[in-house]
N, CA, C and O atoms as CSV, one atom per row, in Angstrom:
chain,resi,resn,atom,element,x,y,z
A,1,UNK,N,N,0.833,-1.187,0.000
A,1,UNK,CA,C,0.000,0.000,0.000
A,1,UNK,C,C,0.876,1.249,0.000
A,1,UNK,O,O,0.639,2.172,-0.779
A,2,UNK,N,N,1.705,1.276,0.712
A,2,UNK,CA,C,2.716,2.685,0.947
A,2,UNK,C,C,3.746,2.673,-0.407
A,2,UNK,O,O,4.605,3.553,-0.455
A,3,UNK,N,N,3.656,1.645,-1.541
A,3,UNK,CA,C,4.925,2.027,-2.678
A,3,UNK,C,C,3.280,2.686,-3.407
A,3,UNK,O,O,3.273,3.760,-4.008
A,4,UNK,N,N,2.142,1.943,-3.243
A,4,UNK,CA,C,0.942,2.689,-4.088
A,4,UNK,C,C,0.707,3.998,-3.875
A,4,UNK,O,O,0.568,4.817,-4.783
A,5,UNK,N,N,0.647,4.268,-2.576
A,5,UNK,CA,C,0.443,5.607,-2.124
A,5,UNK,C,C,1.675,6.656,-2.733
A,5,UNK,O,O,1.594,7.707,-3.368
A,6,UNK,N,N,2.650,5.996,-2.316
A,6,UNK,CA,C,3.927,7.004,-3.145
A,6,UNK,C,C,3.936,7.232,-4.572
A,6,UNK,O,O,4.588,8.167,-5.035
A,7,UNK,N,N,3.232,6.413,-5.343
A,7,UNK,CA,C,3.372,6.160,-6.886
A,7,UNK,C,C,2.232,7.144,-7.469
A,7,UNK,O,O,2.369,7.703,-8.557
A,8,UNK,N,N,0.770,7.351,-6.417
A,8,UNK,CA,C,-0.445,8.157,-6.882
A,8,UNK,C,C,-0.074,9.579,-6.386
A,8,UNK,O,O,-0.590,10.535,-6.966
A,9,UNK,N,N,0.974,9.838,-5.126
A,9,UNK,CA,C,0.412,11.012,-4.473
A,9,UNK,C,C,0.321,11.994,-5.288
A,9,UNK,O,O,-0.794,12.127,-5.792
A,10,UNK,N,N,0.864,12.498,-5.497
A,10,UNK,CA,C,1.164,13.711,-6.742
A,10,UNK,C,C,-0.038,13.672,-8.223
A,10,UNK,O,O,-0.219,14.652,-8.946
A,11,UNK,N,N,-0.799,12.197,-8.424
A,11,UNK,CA,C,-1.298,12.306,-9.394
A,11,UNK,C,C,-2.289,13.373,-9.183
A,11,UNK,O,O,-2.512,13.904,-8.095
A,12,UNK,N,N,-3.145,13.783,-10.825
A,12,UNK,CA,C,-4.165,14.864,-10.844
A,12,UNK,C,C,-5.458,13.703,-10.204
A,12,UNK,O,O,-5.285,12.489,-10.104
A,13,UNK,N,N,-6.393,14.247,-9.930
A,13,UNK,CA,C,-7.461,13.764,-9.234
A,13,UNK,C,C,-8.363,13.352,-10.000
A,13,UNK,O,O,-8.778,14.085,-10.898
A,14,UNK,N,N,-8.946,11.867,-9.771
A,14,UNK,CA,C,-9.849,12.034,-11.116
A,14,UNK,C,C,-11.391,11.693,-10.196
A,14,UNK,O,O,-11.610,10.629,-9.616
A,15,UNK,N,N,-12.067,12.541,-10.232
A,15,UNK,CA,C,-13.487,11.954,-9.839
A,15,UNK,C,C,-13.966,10.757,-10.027
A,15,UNK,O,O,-13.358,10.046,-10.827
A,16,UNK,N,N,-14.709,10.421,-9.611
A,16,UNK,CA,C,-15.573,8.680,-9.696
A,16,UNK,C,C,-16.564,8.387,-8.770
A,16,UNK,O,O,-16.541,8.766,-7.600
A,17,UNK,N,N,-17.776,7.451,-9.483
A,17,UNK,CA,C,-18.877,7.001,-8.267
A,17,UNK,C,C,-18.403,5.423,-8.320
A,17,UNK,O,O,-17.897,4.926,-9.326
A,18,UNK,N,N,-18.609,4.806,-7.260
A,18,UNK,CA,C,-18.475,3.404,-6.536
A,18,UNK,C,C,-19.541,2.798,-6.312
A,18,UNK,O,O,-20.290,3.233,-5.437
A,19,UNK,N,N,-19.845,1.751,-6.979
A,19,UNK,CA,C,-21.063,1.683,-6.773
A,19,UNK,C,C,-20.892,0.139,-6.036
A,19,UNK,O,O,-20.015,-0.675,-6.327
A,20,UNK,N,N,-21.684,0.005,-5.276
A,20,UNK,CA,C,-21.515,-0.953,-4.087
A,20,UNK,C,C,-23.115,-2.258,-4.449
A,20,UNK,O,O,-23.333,-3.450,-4.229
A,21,UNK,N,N,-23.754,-1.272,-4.994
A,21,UNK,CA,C,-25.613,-2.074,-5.201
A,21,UNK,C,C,-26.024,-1.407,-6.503
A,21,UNK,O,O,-25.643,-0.435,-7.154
A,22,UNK,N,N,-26.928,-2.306,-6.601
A,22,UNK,CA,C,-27.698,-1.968,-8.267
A,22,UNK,C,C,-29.100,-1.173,-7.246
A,22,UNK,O,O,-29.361,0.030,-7.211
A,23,UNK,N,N,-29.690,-2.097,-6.632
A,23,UNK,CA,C,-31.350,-1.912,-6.055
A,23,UNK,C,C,-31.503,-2.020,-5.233
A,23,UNK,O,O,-32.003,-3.142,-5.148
A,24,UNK,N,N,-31.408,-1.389,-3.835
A,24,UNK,CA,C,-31.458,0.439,-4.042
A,24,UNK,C,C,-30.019,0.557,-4.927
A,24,UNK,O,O,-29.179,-0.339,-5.004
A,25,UNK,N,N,-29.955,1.684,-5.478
A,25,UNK,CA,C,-28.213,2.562,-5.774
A,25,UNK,C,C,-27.792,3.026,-4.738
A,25,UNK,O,O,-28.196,4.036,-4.162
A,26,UNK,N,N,-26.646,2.058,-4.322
A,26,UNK,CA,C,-25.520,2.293,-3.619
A,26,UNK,C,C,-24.642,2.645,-3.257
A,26,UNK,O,O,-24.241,1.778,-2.481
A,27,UNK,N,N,-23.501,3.976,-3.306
A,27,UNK,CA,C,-22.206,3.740,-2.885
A,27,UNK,C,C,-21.845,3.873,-1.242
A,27,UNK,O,O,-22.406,3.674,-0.164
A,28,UNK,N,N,-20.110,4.495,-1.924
A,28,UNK,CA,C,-19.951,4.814,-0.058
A,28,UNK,C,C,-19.394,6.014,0.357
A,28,UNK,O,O,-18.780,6.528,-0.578
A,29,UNK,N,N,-19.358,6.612,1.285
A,29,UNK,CA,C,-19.248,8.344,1.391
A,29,UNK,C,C,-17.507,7.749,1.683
A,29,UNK,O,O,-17.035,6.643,1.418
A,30,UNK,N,N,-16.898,8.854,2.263
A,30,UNK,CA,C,-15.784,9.585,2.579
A,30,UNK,C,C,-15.352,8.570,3.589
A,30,UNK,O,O,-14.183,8.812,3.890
A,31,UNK,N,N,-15.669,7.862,4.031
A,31,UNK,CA,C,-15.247,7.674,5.784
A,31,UNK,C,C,-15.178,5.881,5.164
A,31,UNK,O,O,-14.189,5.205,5.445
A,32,UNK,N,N,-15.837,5.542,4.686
A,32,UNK,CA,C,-15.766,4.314,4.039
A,32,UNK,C,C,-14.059,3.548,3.901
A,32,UNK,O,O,-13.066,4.274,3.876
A,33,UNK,N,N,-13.975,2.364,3.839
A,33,UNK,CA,C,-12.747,1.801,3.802
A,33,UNK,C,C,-12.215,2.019,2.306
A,33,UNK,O,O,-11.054,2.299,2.006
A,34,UNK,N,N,-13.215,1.849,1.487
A,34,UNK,CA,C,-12.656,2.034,-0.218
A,34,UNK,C,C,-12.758,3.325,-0.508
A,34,UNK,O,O,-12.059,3.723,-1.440
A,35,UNK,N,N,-13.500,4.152,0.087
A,35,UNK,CA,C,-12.734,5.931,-0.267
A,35,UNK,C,C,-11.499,5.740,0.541
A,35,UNK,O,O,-11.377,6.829,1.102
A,36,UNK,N,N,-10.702,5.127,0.850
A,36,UNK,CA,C,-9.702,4.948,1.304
A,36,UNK,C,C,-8.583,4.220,0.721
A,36,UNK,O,O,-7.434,4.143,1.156
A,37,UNK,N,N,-8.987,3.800,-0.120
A,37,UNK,CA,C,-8.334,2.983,-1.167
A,37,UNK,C,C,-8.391,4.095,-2.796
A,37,UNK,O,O,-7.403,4.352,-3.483
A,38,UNK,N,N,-9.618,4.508,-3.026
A,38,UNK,CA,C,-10.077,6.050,-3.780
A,38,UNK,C,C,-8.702,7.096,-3.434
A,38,UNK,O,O,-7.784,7.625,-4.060
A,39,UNK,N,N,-9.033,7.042,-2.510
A,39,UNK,CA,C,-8.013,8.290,-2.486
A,39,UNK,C,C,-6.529,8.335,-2.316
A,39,UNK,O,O,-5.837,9.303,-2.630
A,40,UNK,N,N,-6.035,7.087,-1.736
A,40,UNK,CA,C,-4.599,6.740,-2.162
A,40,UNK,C,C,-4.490,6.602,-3.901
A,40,UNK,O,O,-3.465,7.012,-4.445
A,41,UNK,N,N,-5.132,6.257,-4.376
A,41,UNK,CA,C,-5.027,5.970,-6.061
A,41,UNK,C,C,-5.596,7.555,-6.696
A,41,UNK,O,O,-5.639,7.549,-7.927
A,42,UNK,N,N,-5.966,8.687,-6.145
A,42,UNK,CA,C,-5.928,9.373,-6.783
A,42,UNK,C,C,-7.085,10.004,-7.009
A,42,UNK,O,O,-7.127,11.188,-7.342
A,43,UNK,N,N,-8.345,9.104,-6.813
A,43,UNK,CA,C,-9.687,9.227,-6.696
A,43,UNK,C,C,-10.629,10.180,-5.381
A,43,UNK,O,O,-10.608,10.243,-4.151
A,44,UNK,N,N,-11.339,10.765,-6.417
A,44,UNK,CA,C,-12.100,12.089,-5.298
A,44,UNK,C,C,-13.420,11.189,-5.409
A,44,UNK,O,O,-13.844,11.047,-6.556
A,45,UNK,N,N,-14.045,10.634,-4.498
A,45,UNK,CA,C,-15.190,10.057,-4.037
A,45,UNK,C,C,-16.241,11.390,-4.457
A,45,UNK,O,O,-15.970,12.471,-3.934
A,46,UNK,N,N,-17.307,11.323,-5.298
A,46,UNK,CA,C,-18.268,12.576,-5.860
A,46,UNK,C,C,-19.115,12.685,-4.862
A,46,UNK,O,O,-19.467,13.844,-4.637
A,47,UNK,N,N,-19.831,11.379,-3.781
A,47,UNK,CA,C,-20.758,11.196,-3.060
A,47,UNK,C,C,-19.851,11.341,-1.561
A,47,UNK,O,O,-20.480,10.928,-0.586
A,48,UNK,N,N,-18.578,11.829,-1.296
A,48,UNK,CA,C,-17.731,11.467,0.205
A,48,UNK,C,C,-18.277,11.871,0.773
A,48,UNK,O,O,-18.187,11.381,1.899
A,49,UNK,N,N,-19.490,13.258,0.632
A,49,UNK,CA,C,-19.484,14.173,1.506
A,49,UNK,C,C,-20.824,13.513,2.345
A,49,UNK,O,O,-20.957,13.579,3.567
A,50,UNK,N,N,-21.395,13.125,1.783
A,50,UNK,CA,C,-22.628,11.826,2.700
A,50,UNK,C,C,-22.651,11.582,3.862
A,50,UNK,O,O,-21.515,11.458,4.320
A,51,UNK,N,N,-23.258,11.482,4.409
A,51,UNK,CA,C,-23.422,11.307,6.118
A,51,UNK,C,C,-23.723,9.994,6.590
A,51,UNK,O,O,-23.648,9.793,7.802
A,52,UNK,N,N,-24.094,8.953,5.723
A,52,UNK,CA,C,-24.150,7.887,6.158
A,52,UNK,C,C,-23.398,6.941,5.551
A,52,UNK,O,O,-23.730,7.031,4.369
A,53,UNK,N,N,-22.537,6.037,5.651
A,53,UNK,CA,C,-21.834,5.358,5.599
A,53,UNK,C,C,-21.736,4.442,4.343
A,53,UNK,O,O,-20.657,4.224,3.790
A,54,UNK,N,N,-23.160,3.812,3.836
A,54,UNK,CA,C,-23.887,3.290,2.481
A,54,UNK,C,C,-24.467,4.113,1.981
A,54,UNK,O,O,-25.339,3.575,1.300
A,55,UNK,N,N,-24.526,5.394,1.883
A,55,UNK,CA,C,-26.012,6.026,1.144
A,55,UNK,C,C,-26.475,5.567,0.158
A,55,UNK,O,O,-25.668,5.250,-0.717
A,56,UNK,N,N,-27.746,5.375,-0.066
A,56,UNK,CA,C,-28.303,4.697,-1.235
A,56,UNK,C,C,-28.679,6.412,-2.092
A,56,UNK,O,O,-28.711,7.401,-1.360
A,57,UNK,N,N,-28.965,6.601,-3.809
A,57,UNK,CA,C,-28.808,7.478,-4.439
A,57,UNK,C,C,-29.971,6.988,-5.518
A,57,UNK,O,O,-30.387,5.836,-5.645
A,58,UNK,N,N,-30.328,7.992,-6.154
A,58,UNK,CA,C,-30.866,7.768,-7.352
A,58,UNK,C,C,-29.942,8.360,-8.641
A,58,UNK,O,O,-29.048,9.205,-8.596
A,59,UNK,N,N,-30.402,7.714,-9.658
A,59,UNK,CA,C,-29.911,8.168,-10.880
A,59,UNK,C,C,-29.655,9.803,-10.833
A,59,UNK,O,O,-28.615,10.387,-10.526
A,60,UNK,N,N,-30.670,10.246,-11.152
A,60,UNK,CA,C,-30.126,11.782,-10.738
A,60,UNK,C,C,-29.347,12.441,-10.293
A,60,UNK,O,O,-28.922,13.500,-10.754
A,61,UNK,N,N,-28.942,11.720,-8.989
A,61,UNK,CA,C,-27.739,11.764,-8.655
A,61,UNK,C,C,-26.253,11.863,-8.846
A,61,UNK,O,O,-25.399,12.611,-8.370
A,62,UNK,N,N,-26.225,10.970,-9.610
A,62,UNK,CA,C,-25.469,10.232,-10.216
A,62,UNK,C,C,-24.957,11.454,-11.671
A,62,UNK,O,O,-23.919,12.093,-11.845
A,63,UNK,N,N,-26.050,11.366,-12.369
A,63,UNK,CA,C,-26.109,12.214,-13.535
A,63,UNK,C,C,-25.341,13.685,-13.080
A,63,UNK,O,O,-24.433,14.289,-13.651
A,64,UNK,N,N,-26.078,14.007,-11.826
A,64,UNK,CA,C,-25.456,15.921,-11.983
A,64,UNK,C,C,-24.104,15.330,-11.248
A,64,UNK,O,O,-23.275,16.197,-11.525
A,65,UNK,N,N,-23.600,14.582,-10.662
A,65,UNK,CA,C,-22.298,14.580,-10.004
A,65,UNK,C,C,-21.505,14.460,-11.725
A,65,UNK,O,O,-20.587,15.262,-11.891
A,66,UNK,N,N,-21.767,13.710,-12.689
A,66,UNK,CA,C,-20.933,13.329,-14.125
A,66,UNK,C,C,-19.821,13.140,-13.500
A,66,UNK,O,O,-18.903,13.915,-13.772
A,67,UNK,N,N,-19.598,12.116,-12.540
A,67,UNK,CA,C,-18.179,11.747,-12.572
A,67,UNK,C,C,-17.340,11.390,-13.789
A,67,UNK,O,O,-17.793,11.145,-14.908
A,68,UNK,N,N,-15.978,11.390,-13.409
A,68,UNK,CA,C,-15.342,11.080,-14.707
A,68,UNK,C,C,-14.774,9.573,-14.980
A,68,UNK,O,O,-14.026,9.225,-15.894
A,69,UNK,N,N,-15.282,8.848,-14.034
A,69,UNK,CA,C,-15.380,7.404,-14.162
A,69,UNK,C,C,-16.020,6.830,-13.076
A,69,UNK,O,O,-15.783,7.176,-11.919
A,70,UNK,N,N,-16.777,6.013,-13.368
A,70,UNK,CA,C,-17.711,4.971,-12.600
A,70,UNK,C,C,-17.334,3.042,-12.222
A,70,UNK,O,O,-16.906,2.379,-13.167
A,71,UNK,N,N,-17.472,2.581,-11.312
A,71,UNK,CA,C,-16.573,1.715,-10.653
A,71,UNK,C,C,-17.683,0.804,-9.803
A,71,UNK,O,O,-18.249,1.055,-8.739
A,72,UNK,N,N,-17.763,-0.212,-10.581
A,72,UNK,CA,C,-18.718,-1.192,-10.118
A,72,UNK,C,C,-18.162,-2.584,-9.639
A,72,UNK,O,O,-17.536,-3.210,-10.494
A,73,UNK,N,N,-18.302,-3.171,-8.373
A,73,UNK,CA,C,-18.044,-4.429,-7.402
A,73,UNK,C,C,-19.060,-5.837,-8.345
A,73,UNK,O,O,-18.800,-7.018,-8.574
A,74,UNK,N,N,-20.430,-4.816,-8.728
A,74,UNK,CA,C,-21.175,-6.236,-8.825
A,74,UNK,C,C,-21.595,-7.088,-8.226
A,74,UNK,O,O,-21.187,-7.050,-7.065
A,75,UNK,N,N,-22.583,-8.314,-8.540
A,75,UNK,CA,C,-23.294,-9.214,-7.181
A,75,UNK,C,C,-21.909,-10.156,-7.650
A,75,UNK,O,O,-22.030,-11.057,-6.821
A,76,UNK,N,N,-21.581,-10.253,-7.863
A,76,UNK,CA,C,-20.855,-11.583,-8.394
A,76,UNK,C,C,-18.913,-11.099,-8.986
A,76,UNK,O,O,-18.457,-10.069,-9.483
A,77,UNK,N,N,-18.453,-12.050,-8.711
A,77,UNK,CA,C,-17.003,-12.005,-9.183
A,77,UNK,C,C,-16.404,-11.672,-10.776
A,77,UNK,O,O,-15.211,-11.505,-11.026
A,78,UNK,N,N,-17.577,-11.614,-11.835
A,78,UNK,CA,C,-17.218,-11.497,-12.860
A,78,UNK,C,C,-18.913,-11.112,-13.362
A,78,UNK,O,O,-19.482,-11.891,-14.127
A,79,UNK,N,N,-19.433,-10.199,-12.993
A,79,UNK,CA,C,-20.570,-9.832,-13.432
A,79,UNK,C,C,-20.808,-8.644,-13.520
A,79,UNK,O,O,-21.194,-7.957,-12.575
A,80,UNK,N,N,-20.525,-8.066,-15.160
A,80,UNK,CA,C,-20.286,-6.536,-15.183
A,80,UNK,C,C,-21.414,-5.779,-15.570
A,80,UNK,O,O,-21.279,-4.685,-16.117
A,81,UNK,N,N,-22.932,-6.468,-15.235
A,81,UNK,CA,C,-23.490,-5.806,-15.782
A,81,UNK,C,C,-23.781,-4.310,-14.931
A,81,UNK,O,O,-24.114,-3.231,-15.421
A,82,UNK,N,N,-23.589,-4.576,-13.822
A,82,UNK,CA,C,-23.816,-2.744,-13.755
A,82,UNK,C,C,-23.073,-1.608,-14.438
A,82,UNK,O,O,-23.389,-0.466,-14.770
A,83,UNK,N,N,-22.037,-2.298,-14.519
A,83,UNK,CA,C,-21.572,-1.348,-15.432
A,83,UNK,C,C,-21.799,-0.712,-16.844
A,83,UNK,O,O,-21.854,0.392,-17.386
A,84,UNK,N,N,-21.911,-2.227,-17.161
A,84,UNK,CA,C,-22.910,-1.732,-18.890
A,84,UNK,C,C,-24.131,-1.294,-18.607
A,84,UNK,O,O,-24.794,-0.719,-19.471
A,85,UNK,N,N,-24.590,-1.500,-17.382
A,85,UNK,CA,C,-26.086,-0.264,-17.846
A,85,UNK,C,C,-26.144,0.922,-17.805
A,85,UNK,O,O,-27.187,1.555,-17.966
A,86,UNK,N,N,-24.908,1.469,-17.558
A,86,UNK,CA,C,-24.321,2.990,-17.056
A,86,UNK,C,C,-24.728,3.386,-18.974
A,86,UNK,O,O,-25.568,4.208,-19.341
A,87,UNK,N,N,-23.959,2.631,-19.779
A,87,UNK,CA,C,-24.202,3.016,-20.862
A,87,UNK,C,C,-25.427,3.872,-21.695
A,87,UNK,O,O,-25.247,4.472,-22.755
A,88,UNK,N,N,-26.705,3.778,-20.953
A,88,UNK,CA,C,-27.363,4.258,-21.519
A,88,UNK,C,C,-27.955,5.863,-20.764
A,88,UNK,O,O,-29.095,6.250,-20.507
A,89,UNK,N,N,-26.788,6.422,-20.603
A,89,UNK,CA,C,-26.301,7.689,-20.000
A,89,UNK,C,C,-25.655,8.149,-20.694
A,89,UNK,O,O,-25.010,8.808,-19.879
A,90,UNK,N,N,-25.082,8.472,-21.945
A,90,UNK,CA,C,-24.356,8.890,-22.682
A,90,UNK,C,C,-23.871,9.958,-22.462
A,90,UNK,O,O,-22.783,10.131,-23.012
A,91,UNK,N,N,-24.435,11.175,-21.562
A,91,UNK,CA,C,-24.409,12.387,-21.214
A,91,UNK,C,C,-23.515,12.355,-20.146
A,91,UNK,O,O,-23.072,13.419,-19.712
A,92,UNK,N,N,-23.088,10.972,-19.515
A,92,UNK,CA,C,-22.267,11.425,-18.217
A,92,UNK,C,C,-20.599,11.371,-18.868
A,92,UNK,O,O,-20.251,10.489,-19.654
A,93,UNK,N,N,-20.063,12.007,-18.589
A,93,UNK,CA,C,-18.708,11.864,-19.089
A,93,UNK,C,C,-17.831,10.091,-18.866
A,93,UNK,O,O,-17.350,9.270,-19.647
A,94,UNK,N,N,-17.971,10.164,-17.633
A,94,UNK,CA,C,-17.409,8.547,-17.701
A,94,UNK,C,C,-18.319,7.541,-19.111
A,94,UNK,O,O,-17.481,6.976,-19.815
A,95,UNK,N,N,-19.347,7.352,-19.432
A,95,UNK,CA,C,-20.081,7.215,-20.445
A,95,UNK,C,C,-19.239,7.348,-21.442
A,95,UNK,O,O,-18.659,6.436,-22.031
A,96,UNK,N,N,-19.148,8.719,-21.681
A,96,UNK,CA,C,-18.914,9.252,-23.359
A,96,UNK,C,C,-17.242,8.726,-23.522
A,96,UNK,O,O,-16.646,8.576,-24.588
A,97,UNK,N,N,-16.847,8.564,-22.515
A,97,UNK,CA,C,-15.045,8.216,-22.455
A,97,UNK,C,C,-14.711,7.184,-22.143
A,97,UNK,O,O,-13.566,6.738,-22.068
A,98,UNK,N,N,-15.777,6.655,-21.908
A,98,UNK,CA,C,-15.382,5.021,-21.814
A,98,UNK,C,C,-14.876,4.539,-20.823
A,98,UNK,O,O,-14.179,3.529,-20.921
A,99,UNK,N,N,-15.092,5.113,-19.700
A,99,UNK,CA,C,-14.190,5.260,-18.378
A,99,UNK,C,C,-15.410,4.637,-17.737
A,99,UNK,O,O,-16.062,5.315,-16.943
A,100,UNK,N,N,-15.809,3.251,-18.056
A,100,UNK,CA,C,-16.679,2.206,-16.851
A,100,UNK,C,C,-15.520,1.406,-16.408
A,100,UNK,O,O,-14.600,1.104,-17.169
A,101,UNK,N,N,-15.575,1.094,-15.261
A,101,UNK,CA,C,-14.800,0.017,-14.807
A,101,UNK,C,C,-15.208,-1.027,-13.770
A,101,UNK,O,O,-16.092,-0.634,-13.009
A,102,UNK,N,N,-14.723,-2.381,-13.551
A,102,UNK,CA,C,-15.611,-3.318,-12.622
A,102,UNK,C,C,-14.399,-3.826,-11.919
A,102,UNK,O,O,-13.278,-3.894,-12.422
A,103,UNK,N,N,-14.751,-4.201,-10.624
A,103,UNK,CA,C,-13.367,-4.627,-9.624
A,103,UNK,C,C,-14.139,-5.942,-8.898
A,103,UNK,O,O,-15.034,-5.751,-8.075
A,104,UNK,N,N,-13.849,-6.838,-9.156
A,104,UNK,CA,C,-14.515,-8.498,-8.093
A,104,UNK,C,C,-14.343,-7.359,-7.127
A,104,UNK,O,O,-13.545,-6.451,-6.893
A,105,UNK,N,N,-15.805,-7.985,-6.551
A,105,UNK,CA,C,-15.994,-7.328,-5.008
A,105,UNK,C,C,-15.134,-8.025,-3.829
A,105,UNK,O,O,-14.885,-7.621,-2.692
A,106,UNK,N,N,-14.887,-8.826,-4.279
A,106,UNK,CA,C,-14.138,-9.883,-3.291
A,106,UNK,C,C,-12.704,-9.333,-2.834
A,106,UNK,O,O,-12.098,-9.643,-1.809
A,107,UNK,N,N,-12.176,-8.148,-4.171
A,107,UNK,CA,C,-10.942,-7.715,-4.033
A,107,UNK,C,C,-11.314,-6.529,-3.227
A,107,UNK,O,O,-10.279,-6.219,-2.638
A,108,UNK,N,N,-12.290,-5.679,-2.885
A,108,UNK,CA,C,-11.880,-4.357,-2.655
A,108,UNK,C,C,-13.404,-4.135,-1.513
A,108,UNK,O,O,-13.402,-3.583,-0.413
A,109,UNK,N,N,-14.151,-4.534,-1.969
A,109,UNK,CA,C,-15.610,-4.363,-0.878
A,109,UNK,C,C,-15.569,-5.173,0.358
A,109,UNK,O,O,-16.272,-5.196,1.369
A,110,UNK,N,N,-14.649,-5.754,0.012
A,110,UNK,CA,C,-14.539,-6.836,1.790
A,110,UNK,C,C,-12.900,-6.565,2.557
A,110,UNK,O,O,-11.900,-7.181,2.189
A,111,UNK,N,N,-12.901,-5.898,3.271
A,111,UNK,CA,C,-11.663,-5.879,4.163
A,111,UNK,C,C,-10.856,-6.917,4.598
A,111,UNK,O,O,-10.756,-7.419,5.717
A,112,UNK,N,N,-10.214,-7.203,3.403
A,112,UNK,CA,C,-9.181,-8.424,3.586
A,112,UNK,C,C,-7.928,-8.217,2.776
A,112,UNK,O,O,-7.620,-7.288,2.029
A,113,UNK,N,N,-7.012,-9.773,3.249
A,113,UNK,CA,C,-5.848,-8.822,2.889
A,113,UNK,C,C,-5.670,-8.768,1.154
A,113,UNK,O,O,-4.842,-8.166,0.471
A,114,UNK,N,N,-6.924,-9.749,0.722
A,114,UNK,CA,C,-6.764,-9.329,-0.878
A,114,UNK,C,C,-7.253,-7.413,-1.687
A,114,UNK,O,O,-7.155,-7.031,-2.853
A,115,UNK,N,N,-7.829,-6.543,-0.239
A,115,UNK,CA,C,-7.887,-5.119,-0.293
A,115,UNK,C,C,-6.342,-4.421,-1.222
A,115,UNK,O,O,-6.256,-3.245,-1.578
A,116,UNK,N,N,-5.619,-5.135,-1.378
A,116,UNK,CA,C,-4.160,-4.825,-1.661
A,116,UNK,C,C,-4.793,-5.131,-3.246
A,116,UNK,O,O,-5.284,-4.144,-3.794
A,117,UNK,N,N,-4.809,-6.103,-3.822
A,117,UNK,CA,C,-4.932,-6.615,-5.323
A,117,UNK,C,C,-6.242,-5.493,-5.564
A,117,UNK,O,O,-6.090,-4.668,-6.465
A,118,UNK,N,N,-7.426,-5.469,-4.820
A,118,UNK,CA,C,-8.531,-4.285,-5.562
A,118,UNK,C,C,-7.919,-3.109,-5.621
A,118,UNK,O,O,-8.015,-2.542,-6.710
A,119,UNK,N,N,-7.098,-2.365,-4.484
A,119,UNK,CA,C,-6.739,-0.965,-4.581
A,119,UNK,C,C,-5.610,-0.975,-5.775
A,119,UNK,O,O,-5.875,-0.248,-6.733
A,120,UNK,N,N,-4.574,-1.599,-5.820
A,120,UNK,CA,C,-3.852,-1.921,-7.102
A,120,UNK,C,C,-4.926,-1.758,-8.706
A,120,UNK,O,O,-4.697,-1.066,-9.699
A,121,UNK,N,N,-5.731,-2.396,-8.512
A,121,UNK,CA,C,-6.768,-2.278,-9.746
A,121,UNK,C,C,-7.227,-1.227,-9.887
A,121,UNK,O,O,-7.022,-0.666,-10.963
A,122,UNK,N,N,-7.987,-0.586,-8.901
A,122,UNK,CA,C,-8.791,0.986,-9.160
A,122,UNK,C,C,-7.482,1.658,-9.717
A,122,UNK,O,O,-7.575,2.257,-10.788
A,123,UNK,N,N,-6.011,1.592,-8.931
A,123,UNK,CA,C,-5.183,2.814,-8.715
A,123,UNK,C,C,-4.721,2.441,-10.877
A,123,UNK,O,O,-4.572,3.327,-11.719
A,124,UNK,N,N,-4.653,1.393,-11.045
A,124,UNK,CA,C,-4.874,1.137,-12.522
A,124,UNK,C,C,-5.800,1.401,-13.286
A,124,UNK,O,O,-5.443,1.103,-14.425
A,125,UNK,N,N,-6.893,1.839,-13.271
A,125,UNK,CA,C,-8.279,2.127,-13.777
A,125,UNK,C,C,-8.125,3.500,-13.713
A,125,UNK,O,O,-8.269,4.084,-14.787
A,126,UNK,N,N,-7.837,4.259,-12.611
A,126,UNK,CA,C,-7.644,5.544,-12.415
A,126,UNK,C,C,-6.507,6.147,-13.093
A,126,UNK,O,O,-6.532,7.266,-13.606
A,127,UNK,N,N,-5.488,5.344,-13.073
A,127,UNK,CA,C,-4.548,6.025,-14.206
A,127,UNK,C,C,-4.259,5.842,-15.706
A,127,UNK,O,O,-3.261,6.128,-16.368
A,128,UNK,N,N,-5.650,5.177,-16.103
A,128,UNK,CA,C,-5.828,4.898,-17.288
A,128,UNK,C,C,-6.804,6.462,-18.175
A,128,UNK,O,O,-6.601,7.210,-19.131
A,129,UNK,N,N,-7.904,6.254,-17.083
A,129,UNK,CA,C,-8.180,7.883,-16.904
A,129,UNK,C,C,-7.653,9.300,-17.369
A,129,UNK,O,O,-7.943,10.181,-18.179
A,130,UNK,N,N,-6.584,8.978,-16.259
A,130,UNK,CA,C,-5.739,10.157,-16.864
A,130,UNK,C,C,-4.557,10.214,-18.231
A,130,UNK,O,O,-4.027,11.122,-18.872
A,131,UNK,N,N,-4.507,8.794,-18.247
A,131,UNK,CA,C,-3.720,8.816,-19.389
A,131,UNK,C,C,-4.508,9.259,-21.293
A,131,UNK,O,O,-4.113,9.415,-22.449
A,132,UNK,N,N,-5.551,9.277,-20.637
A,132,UNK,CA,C,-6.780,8.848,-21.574
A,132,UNK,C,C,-7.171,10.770,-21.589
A,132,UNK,O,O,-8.225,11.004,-22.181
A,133,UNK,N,N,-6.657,11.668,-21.188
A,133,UNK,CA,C,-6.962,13.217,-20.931
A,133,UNK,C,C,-5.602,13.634,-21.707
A,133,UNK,O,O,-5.298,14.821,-21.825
C-alpha cells in the first residue's frame, strides 16, 4: 500500500462514483474503507461528503455529479453488468469516455488482505483515466 500511495500522491485527481448495489443505488461516502483505497489511487469520491456510511442514491444523482469514471463491485465475481447499464447515460462523461470500470468485489468491498490486489486495480483504472486526458 505505501509504494501505491507514493506512486499516486502527486497524481491529478480524477473523480468517480463506486457503486456498491444496483437496487437500491448504492455507494460509499468519505469515511468508508474504499474511499480509502479512492483516495490513495488518486480518486475524489463525488458522493464522500454523505453522512451515512452506504447512502443509497438515485440516478439523478449520479447524472449531476458526471463523474469522470464509474466503478462497479457487482453481485458476483465477474458480473459486469452494472456497469454496462451505465451506458445508456451517454451524457455522463465517464459514459462518453469510456471510463466504466468493474473490480470483483471480493478484491476491494470486503476488508481483507486481498484489499491490496482491488486498490492496485482501481489505482490502474484511475490512471488509465488520466492517461486517456
Amino acid at each position: 500500500m505505501q509504494a501505491l500511495r507514493q506512486q499516486y500522491q502527486d497524481a491529478d485527481p480524477v473523480t468517480l462514483f463506486y457503486q456498491i448495489w444496483n437496487d437500491p443505488l448504492m455507494t460509499v461516502n468519505a469515511t468508508h474503507f474504499i474511499s480509502e483505497a479512492m483516495r490513495l489511487c488518486g480518486g475524489v469520491n463525488v458522493f464522500g461528503e454523505l453522512s451515512r456510511l452506504t447512502p443509497t442514491l438515485d440516478i439523478e444523482a449520479v447524472l449531476a455529479a458526471n463523474p469522470q469514471a464509474i466503478v462497479a463491485g457487482g453481485m458476483g465475481e465477474d458480473d459486469h453488468g452494472w456497469v454496462e447499464a451505465w451506458r445508456r447515460y451517454p451524457e455522463l462523461q465517464a459514459v462518453r469516455e469510456d471510463h466504466l470500470f468493474f473490480i470483483p468485489p471480493s478484491t476491494l468491498q470486503r476488508p481483507t488482505v486481498r484489499l491490496l490486489t482491488g486498490t492496485r486495480t482501481l489505482c490502474g483504472q484511475l490512471q488509465a483515466v488520466r492517461d486517456a486526458d
